[in-house]
C-alpha positions as CSV (number, residue, x, y, z in Angstrom):
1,X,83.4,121.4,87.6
2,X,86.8,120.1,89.3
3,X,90.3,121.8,88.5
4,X,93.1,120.0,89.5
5,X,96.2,121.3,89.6
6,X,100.1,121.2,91.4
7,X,101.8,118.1,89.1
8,X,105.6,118.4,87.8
9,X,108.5,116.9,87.3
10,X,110.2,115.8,90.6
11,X,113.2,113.2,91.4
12,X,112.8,110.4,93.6
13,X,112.1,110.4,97.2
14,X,111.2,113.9,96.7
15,X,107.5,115.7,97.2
16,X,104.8,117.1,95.3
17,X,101.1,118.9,96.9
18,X,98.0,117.9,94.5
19,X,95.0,120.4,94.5
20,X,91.6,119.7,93.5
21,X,89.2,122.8,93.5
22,X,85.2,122.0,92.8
23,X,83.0,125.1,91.5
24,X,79.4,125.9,90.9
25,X,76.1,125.6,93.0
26,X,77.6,123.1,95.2
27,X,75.6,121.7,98.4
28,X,77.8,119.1,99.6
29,X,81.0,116.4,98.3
30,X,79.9,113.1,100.4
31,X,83.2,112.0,98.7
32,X,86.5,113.4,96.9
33,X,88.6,110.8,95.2
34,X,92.2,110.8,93.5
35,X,93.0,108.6,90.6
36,X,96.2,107.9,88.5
37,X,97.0,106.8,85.0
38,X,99.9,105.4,84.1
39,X,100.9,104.6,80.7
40,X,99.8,101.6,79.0
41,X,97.7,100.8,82.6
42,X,94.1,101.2,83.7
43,X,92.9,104.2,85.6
44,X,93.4,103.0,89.6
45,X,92.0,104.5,92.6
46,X,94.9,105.9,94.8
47,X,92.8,107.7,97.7
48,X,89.6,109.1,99.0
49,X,88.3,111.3,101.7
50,X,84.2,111.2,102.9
51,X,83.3,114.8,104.1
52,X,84.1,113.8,107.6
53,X,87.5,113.3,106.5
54,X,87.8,109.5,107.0
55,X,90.3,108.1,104.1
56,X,91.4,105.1,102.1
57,X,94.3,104.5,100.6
58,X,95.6,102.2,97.7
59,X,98.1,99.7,99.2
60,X,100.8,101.4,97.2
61,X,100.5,104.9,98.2
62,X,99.9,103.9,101.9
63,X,102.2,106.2,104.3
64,X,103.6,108.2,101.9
65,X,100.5,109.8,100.6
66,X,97.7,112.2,102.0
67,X,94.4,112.9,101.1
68,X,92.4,115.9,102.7
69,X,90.2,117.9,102.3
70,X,88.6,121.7,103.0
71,X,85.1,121.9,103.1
72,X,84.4,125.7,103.2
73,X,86.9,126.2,100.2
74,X,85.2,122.5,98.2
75,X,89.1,121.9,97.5
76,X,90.8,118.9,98.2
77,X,94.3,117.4,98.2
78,X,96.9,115.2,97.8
79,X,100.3,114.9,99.4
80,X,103.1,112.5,98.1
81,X,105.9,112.1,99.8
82,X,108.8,109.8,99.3
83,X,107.8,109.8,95.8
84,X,108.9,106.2,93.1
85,X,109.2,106.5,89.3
86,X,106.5,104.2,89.6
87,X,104.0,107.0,91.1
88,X,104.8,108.5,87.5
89,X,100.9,109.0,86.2
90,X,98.6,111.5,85.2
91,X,96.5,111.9,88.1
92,X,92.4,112.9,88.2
93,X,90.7,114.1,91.0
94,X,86.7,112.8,91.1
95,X,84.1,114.0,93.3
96,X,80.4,113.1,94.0
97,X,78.9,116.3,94.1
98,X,75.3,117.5,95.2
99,X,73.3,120.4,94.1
100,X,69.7,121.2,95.9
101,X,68.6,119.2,92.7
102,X,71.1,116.7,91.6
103,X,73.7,114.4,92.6
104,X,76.8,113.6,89.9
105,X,79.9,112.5,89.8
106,X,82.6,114.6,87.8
107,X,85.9,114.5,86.7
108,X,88.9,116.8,86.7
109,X,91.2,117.3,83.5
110,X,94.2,115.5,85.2
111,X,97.8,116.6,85.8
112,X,101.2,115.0,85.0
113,X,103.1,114.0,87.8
114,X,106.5,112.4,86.5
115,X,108.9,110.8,89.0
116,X,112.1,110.5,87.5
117,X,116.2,111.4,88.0
């Protein structure tokens, strides 16, 4: 299962620290993802981070946010900096995870992040 946590209420151009924490028999995370859903919009990919910590970011987020990652704890993490009232989402953290006897992809419960003055 995936728990995400650390959303709020902040003003513009201010900061916010996402967690995402993965528990249960876990082998490996090839890949941690964020997501974000704003209202009214589809579900978009913002980041992701392999296990060797290469990333990707949506065009939007892109040198204000970043992704990373700590294997030994299975937790990853998003920081947004400089943050727009149109970063105002909830945001879900997804993960490929492997088990000595399966590989799935789950999702965490979200967290509001709301951008505003």
């Amino acid at each position: 299962q995936l728990q995400a946590s650390g959303g709020g209420l902040v003003q513009p151009g201010g900061s916010l620290r996402l967690s995402c924490a993965a528990s249960g028999s876990i082998s490996r995370i090839p890949l941690f993802y964020w997501y974000r859903q704003a209202p009214g919009k589809q579900r978009e990919l913002v980041a992701r981070v392999t296990s060797s910590g290469s990333t990707n970011y949506a065009d939007s987020v892109k040198g204000r946010f970043t992704i990373s990652r700590d294997n030994a704890k299975n937790t990853m993490y998003l920081e947004m900096n400089n943050l727009k009232p149109e970063d105002t989402a909830v945001y879900y953290c997804n993960a490929d995870v492997l088990t000595l006897t399966t590989y799935t992809n789950y999702w965490g419960q979200g967290t509001q992040v709301t951008v505003s003055s």
